[in-house]
N, C-alpha and C positions, 0 to 999 in steps of 0.2 A: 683248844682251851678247855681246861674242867668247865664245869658247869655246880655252881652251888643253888639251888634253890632257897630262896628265904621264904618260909611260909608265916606273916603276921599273924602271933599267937596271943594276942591282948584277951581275947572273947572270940567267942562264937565260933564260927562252923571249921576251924583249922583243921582240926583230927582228922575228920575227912580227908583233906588235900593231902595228910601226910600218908595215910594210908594210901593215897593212892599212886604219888614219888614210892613208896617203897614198893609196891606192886610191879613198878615199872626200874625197880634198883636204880634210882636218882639220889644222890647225896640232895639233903636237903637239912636244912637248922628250921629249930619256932625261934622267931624273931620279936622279943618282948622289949628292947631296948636297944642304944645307937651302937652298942659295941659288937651288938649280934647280927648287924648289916654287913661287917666287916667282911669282905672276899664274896658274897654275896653276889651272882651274876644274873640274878633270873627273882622275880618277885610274886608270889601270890597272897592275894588280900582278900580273903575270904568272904563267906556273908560271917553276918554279925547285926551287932547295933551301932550304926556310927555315931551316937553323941557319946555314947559309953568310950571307945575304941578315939573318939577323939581327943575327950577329956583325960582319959590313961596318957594319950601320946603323947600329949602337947608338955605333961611332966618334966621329961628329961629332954626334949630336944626332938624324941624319935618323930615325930608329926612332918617338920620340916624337912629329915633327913626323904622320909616317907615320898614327900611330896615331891623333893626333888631328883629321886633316885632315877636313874638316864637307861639302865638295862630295862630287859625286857617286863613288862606286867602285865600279867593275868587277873582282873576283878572281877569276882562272882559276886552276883546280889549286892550286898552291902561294898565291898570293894569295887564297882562299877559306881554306886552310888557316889563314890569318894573319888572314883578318878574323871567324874564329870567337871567342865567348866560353870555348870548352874546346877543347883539344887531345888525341885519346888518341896512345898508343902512339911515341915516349914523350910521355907526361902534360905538357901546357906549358898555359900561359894565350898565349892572340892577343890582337888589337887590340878587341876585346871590342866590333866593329861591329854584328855583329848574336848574338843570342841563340841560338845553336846551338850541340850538338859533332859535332866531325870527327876520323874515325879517317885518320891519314897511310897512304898506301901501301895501301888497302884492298884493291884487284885483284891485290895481288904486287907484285912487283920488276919491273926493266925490262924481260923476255925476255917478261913478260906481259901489255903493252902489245895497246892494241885498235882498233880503228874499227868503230863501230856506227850504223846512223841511227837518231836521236831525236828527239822532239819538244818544240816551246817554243811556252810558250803563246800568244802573238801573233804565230806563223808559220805560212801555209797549207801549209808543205809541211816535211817529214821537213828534217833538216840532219846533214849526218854530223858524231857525237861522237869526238873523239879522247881517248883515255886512255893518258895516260901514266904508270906510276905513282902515279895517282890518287886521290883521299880520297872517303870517302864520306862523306854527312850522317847523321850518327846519329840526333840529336833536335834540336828548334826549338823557340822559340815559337812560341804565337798568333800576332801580330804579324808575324811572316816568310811569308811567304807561296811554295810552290812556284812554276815558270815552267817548270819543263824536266825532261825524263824520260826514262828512257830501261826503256823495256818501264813496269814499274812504279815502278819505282826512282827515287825524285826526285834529280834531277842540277844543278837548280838553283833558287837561291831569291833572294827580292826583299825587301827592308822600306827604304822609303823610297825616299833616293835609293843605297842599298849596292846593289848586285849579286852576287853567288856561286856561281861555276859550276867544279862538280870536274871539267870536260873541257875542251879548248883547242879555242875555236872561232875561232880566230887561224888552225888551221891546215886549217879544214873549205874554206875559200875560198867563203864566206859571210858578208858582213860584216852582217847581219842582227842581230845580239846587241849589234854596235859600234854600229850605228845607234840602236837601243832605247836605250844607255844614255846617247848622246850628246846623247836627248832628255829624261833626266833630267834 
């Protein structure tokens, strides 16, 4: 089966993920509306701002399609924020992909931005995490399972074919993470 990437292009940190699909010669589409999900096999949802990105979405319909899309998803930063089943601070409901909550903006504000090396579980070597403004995982299911850490602190988790990573590895220049999910 082909493989189409849709990388959500509302705001924020897309460009990244596409540059890094074409580094690795992935057909991929930016995904700004319900017609450009179309063939669609594979989803990445970037960081961003999720009231901006939800208020765009909920426009034409794309929001729901978003939420209920069944292939595989990859959410960095803000798109882990969105595929949580609870949201704190403020308090919202996500795309309710996987069973977890996430606090928005856990490290601070933007002046508090980071790079740290950390590790994922199917990589033999450290990968630098970038945080920007970044969520933390509070609680999970069973069912989800950690992939990525950074010291103790899990940074990212896996159930099924979802993916969920509070750090932009779009911008580590390691397409390692991209690869894993494109073999989901």
């Amino acid at each position: 089966m082909n493989k189409l990437i849709g990388v959500l292009a509302i705001q924020g940190d897309f460009q990244a993920h596409v540059i890094s699909l074409s580094a690795m010669r992935a057909h991929y589409v930016e995904v700004r509306n319900t017609q450009d999900l179309q063939g669609v096999t594979h989803l990445i949802v970037p960081g961003g701002e999720s009231t901006t990105v939800r208020r765009v979405a909920q426009q034409d319909g794309l929001w729901e399609e978003l939420a209920g899309f069944k292939g595989p998803v990859m959410g960095t930063c803000m798109g882990c924020i969105l595929m949580a089943d609870k949201i704190l601070e403020p308090d919202a409901r996500g795309w309710n992909m996987l069973d977890m909550t996430i606090r928005r903006n856990a490290y601070g504000r933007q002046i508090n931005s980071f790079t740290s090396p950390g590790r994922v579980a199917f990589m033999d070597i450290e990968i630098e995490m970038v945080f920007i403004r970044a969520p933390k995982i509070v609680t999970f299911g069973s069912a989800v399972k950690p992939i990525a850490w950074l010291g103790d602190e899990i940074t990212g988790v896996i159930c099924g074919n979802k993916m969920a990573l509070t750090f932009h590895p779009e911008l580590s220049g390691n397409t390692g993470l991209h690869e894993y999910f494109l073999g989901l």
